[in-house]
C-alpha positions as CSV (number, residue, x, y, z in Angstrom):
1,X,-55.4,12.1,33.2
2,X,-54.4,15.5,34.0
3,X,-53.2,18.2,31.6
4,X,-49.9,18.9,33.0
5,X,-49.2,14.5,32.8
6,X,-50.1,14.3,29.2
7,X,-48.2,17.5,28.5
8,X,-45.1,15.5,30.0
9,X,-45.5,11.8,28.6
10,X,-45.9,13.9,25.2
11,X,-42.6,15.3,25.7
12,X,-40.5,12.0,27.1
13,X,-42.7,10.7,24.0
14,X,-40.7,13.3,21.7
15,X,-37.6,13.2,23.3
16,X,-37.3,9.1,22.7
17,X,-38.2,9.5,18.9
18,X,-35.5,11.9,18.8
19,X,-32.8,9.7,20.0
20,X,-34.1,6.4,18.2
21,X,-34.0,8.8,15.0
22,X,-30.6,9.6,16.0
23,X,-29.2,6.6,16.9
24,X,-30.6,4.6,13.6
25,X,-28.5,8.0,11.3
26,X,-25.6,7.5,13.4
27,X,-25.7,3.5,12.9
28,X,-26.1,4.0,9.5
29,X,-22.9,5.3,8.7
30,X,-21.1,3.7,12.0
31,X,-20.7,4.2,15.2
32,X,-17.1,5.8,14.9
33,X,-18.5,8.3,12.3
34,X,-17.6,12.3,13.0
35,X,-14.6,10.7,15.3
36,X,-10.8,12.4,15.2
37,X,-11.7,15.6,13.8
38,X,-11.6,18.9,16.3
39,X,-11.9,22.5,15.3
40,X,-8.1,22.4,14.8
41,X,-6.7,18.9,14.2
42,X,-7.2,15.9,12.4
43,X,-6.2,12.5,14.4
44,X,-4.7,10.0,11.5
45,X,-3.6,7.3,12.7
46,X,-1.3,4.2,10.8
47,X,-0.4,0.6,11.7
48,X,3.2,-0.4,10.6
49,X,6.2,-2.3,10.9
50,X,8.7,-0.5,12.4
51,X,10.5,-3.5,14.0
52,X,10.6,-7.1,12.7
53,X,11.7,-9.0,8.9
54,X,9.7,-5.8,6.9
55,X,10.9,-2.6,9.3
56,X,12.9,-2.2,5.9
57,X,9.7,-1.0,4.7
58,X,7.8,0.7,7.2
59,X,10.1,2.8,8.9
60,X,11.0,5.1,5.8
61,X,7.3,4.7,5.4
62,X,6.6,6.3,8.3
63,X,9.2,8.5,7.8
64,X,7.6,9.5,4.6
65,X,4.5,10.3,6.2
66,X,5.3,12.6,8.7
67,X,7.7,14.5,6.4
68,X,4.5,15.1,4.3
69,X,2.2,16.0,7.4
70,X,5.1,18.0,8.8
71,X,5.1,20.4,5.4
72,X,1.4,20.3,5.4
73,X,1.1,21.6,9.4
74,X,3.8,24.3,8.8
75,X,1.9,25.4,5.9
76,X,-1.6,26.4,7.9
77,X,-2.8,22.6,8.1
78,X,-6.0,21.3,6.3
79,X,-8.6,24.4,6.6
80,X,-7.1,25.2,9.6
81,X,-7.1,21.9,11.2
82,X,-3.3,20.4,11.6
83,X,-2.8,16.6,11.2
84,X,-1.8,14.6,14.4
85,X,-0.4,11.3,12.9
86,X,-0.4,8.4,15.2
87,X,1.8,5.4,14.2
88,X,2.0,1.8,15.6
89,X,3.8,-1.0,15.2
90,X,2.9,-4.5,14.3
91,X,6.0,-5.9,13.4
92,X,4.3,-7.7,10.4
93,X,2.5,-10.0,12.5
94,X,-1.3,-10.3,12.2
95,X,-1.9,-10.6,15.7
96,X,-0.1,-7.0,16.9
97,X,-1.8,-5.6,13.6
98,X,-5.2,-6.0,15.6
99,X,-4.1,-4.7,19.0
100,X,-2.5,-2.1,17.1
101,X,-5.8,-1.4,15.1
102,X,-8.0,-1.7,18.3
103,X,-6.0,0.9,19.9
104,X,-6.0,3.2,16.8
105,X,-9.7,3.0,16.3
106,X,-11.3,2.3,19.7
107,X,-8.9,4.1,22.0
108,X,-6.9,7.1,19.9
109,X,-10.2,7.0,17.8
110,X,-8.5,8.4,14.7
111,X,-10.1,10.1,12.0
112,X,-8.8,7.7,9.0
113,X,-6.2,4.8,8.6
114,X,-3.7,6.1,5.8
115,X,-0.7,3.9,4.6
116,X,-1.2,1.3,6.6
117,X,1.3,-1.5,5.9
118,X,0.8,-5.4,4.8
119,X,-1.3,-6.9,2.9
120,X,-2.5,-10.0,5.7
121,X,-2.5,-6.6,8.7
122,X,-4.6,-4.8,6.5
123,X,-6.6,-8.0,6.2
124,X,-7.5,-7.8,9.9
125,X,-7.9,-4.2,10.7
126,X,-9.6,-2.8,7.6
127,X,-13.1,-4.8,8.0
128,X,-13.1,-3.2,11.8
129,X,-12.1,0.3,10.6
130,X,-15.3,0.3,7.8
131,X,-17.3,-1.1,9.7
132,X,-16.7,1.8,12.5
133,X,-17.5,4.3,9.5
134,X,-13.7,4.8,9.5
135,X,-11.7,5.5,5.8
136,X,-9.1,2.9,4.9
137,X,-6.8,4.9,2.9
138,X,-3.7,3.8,0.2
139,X,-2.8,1.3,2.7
140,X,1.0,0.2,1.9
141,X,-0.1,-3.4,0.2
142,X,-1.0,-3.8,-3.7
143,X,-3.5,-6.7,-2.1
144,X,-6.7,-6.2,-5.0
145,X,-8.9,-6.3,-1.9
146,X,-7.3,-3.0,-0.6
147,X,-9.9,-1.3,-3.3
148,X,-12.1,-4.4,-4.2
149,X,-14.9,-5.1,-3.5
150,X,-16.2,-1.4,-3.8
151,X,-16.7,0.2,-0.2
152,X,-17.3,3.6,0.4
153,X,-14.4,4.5,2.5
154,X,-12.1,2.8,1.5
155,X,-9.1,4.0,-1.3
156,X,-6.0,2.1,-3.0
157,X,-3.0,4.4,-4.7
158,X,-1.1,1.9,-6.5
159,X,-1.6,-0.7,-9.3
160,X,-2.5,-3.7,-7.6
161,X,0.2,-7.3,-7.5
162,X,-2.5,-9.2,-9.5
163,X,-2.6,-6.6,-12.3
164,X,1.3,-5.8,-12.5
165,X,2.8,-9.3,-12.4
166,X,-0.1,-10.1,-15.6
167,X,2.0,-7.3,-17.1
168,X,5.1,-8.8,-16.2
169,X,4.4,-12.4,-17.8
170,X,2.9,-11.2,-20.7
171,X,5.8,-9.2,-21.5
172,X,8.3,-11.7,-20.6
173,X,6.0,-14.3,-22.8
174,X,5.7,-12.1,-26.2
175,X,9.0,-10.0,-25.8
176,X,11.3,-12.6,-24.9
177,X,10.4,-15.4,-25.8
178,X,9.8,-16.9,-22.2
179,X,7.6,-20.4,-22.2
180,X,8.0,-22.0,-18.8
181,X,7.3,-20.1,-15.7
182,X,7.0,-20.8,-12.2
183,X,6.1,-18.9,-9.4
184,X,7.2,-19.0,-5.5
185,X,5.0,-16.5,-3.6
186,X,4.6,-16.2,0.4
187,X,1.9,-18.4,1.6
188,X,-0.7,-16.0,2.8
189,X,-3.2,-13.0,1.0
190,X,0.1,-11.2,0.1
191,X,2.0,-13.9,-1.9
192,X,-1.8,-15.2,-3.4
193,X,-2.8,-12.0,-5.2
194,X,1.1,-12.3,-7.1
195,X,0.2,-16.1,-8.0
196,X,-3.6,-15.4,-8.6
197,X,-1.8,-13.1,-11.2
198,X,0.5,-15.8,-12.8
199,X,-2.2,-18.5,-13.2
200,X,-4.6,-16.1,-15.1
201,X,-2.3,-14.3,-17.0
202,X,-0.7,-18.0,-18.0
203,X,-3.9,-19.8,-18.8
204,X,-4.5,-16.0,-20.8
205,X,-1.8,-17.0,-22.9
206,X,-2.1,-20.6,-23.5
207,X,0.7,-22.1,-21.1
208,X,0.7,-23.9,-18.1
209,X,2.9,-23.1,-14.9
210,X,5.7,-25.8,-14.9
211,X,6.3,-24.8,-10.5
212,X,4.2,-23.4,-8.4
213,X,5.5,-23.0,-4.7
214,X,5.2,-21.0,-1.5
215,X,7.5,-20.1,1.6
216,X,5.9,-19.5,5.3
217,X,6.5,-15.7,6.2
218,X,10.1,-15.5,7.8
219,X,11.3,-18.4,5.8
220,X,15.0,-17.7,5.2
221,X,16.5,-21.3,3.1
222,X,15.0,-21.3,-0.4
223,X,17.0,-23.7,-1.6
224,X,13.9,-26.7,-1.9
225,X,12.0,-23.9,-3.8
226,X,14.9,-23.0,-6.3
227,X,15.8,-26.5,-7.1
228,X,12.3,-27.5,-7.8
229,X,11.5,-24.6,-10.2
230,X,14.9,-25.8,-11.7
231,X,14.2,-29.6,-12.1
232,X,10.8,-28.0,-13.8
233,X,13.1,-26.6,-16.4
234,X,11.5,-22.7,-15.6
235,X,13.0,-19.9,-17.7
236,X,11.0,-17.2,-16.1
237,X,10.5,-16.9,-11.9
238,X,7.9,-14.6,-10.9
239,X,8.7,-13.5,-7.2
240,X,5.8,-13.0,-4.7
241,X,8.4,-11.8,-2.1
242,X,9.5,-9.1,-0.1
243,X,13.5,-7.6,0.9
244,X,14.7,-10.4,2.2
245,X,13.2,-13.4,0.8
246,X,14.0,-11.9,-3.0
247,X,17.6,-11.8,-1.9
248,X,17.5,-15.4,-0.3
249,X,16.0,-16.5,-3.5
250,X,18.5,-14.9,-6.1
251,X,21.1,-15.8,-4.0
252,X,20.1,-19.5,-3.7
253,X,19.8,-19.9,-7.4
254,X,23.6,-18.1,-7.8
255,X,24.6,-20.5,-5.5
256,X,23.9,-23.8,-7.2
257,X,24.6,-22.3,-10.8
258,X,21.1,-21.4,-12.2
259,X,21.0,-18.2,-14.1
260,X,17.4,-17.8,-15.1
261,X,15.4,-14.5,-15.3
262,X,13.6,-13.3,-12.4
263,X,10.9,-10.6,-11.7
264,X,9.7,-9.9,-8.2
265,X,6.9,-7.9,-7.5
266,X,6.7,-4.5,-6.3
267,X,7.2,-5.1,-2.5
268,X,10.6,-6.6,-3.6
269,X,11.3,-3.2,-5.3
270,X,13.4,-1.3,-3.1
271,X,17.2,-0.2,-2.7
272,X,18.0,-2.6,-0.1
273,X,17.9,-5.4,-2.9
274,X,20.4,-4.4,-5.0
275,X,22.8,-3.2,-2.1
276,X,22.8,-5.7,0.3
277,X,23.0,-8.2,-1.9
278,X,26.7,-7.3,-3.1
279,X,26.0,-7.8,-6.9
280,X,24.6,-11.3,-6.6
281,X,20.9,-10.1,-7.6
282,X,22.2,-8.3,-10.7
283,X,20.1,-9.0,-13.6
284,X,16.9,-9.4,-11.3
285,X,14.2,-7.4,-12.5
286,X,11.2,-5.8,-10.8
287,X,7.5,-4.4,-11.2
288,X,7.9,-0.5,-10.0
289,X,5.5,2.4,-9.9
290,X,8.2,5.1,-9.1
291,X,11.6,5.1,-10.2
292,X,14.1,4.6,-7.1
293,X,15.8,7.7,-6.3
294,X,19.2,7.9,-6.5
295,X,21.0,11.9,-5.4
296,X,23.1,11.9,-8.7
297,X,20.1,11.0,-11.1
298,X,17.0,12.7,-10.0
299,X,15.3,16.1,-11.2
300,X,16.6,19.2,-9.4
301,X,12.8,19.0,-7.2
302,X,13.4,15.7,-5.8
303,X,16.9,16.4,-4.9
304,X,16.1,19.4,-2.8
305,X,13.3,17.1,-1.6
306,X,16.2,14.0,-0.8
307,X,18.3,16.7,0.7
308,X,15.3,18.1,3.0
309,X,14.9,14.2,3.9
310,X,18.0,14.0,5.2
311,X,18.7,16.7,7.3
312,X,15.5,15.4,9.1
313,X,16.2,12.1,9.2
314,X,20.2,11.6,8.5
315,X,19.6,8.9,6.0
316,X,18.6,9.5,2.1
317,X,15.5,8.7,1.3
318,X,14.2,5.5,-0.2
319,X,11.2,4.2,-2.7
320,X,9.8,3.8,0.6
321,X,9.7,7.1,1.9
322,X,8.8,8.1,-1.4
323,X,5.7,5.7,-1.0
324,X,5.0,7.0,2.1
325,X,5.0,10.9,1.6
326,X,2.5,10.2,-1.8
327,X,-0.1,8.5,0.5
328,X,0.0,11.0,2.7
329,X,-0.3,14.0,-0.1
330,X,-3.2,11.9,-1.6
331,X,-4.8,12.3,2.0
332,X,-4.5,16.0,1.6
333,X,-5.6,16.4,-1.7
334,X,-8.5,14.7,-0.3
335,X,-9.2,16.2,3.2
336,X,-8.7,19.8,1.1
337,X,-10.9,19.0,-1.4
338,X,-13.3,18.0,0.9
339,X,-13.8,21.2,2.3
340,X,-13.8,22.9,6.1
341,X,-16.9,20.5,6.9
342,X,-14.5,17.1,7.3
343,X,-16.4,13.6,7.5
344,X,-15.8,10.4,6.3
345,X,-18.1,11.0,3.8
346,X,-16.5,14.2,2.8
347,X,-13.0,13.1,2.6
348,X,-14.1,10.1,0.1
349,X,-16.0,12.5,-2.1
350,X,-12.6,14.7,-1.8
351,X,-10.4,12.3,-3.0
352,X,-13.0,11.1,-5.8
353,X,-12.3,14.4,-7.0
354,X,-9.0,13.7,-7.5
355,X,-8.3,14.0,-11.1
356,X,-4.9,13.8,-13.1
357,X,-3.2,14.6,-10.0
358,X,1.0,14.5,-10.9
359,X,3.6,14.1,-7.9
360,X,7.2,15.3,-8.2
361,X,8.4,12.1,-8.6
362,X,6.1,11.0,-11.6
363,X,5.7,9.4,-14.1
364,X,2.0,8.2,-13.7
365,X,-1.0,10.2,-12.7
366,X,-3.8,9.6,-9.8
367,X,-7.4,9.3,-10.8
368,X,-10.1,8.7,-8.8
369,X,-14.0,8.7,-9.1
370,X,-17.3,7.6,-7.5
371,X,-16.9,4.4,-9.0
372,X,-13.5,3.5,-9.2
373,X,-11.1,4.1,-5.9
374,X,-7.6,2.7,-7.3
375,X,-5.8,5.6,-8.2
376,X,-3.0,4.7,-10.5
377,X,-4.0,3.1,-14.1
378,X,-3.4,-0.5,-14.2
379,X,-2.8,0.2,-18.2
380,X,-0.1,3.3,-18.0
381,X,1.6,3.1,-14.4
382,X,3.8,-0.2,-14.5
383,X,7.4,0.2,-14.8
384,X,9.7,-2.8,-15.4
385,X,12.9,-2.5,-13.3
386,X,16.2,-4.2,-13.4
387,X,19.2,-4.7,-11.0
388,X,22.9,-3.2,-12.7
389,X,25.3,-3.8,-10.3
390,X,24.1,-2.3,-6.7
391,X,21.7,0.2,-8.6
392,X,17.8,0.1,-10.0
393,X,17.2,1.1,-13.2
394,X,14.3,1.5,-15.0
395,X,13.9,0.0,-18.5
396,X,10.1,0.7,-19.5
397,X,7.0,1.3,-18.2
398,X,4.8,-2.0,-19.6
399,X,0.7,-2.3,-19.3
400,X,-1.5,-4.5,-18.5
């Protein structure tokens, strides 16, 4: 063999250990890793519903979201880089939510997920965005499998519907006295983490659930539900609903006379509730993590930021929107933490750096670390929430 031949297969030699070294570092932290980021933006991108039974939610979501990137772009962006936010809708159907995640992730190859809505969408996309190498970030669900089981990349803001309704029925149990409870929850991973909840923290405390049932998603009668919680003799309902089906089931137990307590969890939380309803889910209570912000009863700071919401958007802003411009600050407390040199791996270490970390709209605090990714404190950052009238109120924070 001549000299100049073995100088050649020596290099084509080099050159494939060089790629298969590559290709087994860049499999190693997925395919999609380094993806969305440029030397002047940062491509985010969002699955929501923004049409369909829960657009309720996920407009002022979205809403929220840009108001925050908005602020943070005028400002000089993240190290320089300004945040393109990409937003699709899924309606709330499982089916869209992976179209909508395929496009996100394969096509628009954004960066990170962040405040992605729904607990069964989140279901579907987020295994295909970790697996990619790509964060899942405060999604818009309380689901315990939004932060559990550990994963790298992947981050929850808010105290999770297993945790919160514990807190609910225990208080209900050794405040007021309640013995019988039953539970109607919607009848997919949403609605099971809220009963999950009520069986433990029931067997916890010595009783047994005297009704358990479940609605299909878009259900809108009730009334089979309410009158077999009421043949069970219930004195507390624990509500594993969202907007609509919480007003549907108030309503339903108005409707035939039956005036027991009722706590829904935090999706059910919102404005909408206690308006649309017309008075008839007065008295309802609810799990909260922010107070609901109302223009005649909020600190000076979050009027001027309710004021700024509405010039944008010509509607005052919601616990939604609030929900939605927090995620999106937690992104940038990460992503800025994390430094100029932005990578998955960065950003996660950024927002485990996250400590104590106070929003205008309080009360709790966000605290994050290599080994725990839920933000808010399942022990300090429930608030119990009841219906006066067409108005939230809050009555106490409660623990877990």
């Amino acid at each position: 063999m001549s000299r100049k031949r073995m100088i050649v297969l020596a290099l084509v030699a080099a050159v494939v250990v060089v790629v298969a070294v590559v290709a087994y570092n860049r499999s190693a932290v997925g395919p999609a890793a380094g993806q969305g980021v440029t030397d002047d933006e940062i491509l985010i991108g969002s699955h929501q519903a923004l049409s369909g039974p829960v657009a309720i939610w996920g407009v002022p979501i979205t809403n929220g979201m840009r108001m925050r990137a908005d602020e943070i772009n005028e400002a000089g962006g993240i190290h320089g880089r300004k945040i393109n936010l990409i937003v699709e809708d899924h309606a709330y159907l499982q089916s869209r939510a992976a179209q909508a995640g395929d496009k996100l992730l394969q096509r628009d190859k954004v960066f990170a997920l962040v405040g992605a809505l729904g607990t069964p969408q989140n279901m579907v996309v987020m295994p295909r965005a970790l697996k990619m190498g790509v964060p899942n970030l405060f999604p818009a669900s309380a689901a315990v499998e939004m932060y559990e089981p550990f994963h790298k990349l992947k981050f929850a803001a808010v105290v999770p519907y297993y945790y919160s309704v514990r807190a609910a029925v225990s208080y209900f149990v050794k405040q007021e006295g309640k013995t019988k409870i039953a539970v109607m929850y919607q009848d997919d991973d949403f609605g099971l983490n809220t009963l999950r909840g009520v069986q433990d923290e029931a067997k916890e405390l010595g009783l047994e659930l005297v009704a358990e049932t479940s609605y299909k998603r878009g259900a809108k009668d009730f009334s089979s539900q309410i009158a077999l919680m009421k043949s069970a003799g219930a004195d507390l309902v624990v509500l594993g609903t969202i907007i609509a089906e919480t007003i549907g089931a108030k309503v339903e137990a108005r409707k035939i006379g039956w005036d027991v307590d009722m706590v829904v969890n935090v999706a059910g939380y919102a404005p909408e509730v206690a308006e649309l309803a017309r008075g008839a889910s007065d008295g309802l209570y609810a799990i909260g993590y922010f107070p609901i912000p109302y223009r005649d009863s909020v600190s000076p700071e979050v009027g001027e930021w309710m004021d700024a919401y509405q010039s944008r958007f010509g509607d005052m802003p919601s616990i939604q929107a609030v929900i939605g411009y927090v995620f999106m600050d937690l992104f940038y407390q990460g992503a800025n933490n994390a430094g100029p040199n932005l990578t998955a791996e960065s950003v996660a270490e950024g927002i485990e750096a996250i400590r104590d970390y106070k929003t205008i709209f309080g009360p709790g605090k966000f605290n994050f670390s290599a080994t725990d990714h839920l933000g808010a404190s399942i022990h300090e950052d429930i608030l119990l929430c009841q219906v006066k009238g067409t108005r939230w109120e809050t009555l106490r924070t409660i623990s877990y």
